[in-house]
N, C-alpha and C positions, 0 to 999 in steps of 0.2 A: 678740685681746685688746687692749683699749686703756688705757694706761698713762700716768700724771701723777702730775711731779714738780717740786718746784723751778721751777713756773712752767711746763714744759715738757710735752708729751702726743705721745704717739706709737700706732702702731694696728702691733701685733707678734705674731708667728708663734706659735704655741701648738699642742698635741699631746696626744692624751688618754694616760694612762697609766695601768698596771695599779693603781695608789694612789691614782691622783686626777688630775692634770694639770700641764703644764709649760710654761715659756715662756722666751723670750728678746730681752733687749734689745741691739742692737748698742751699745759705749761709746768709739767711738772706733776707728781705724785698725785696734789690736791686741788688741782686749779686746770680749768680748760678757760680756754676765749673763746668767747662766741661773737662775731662779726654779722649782722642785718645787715643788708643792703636793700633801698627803696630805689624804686627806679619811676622816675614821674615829671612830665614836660620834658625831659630835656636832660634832669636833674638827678646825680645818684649821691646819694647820703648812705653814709655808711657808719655804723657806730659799734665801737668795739666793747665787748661789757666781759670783767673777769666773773668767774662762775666759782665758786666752791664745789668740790665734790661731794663736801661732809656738812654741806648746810652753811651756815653763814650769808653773811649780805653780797648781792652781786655787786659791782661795781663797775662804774662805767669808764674808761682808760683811753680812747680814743676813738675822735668822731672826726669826718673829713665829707665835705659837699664838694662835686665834681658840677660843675656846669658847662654845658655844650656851647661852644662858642663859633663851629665851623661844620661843616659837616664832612665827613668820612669820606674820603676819597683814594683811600689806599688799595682797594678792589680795581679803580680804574685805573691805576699807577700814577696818577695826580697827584701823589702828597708828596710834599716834602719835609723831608725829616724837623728841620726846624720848625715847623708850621705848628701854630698851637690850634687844638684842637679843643681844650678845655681849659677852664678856671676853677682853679685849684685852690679850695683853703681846707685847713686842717686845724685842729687841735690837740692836740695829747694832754690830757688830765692827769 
């Protein structure tokens, strides 16, 4: 999986999962992120949880629901860039 933020990209371990799929980014010394992604009708939910390495409470940091609004046509050269393709909401906690 490769992941960009904040200016910053990184290339990080990922796992398929019986809902959809998962990943993780290391944050430092004592803390990785761990990102789920569910993938179901249509719909990908994704929710980001901080992790301790040394024990402690996870925490949950950001969660974001993608809904399909159009369907994919950039295989047939059909899309155009502007074209939305999803509805987008997010949270950061």
């Amino acid at each position: 999986m490769r992941g960009y933020t904040g200016g910053q990209s990184g290339t990080f371990p990922w796992s398929i999962t019986p809902t959809g799929f998962a990943w993780e980014v290391p944050a430092g010394p004592q803390l990785t992120v761990h990102y789920d992604i569910t993938l179901k009708d249509g719909i990908w939910h994704e929710v980001g949880t901080r992790v301790p390495k040394a024990g402690g409470q996870d925490v949950m940091i950001f969660e974001m629901t993608l809904k399909r609004v159009a369907r994919h046509r950039l295989a047939a050269g059909r899309h155009h860039p502007a074209e939305r393709l999803f509805h987008f909401k997010s949270k950061i906690v």
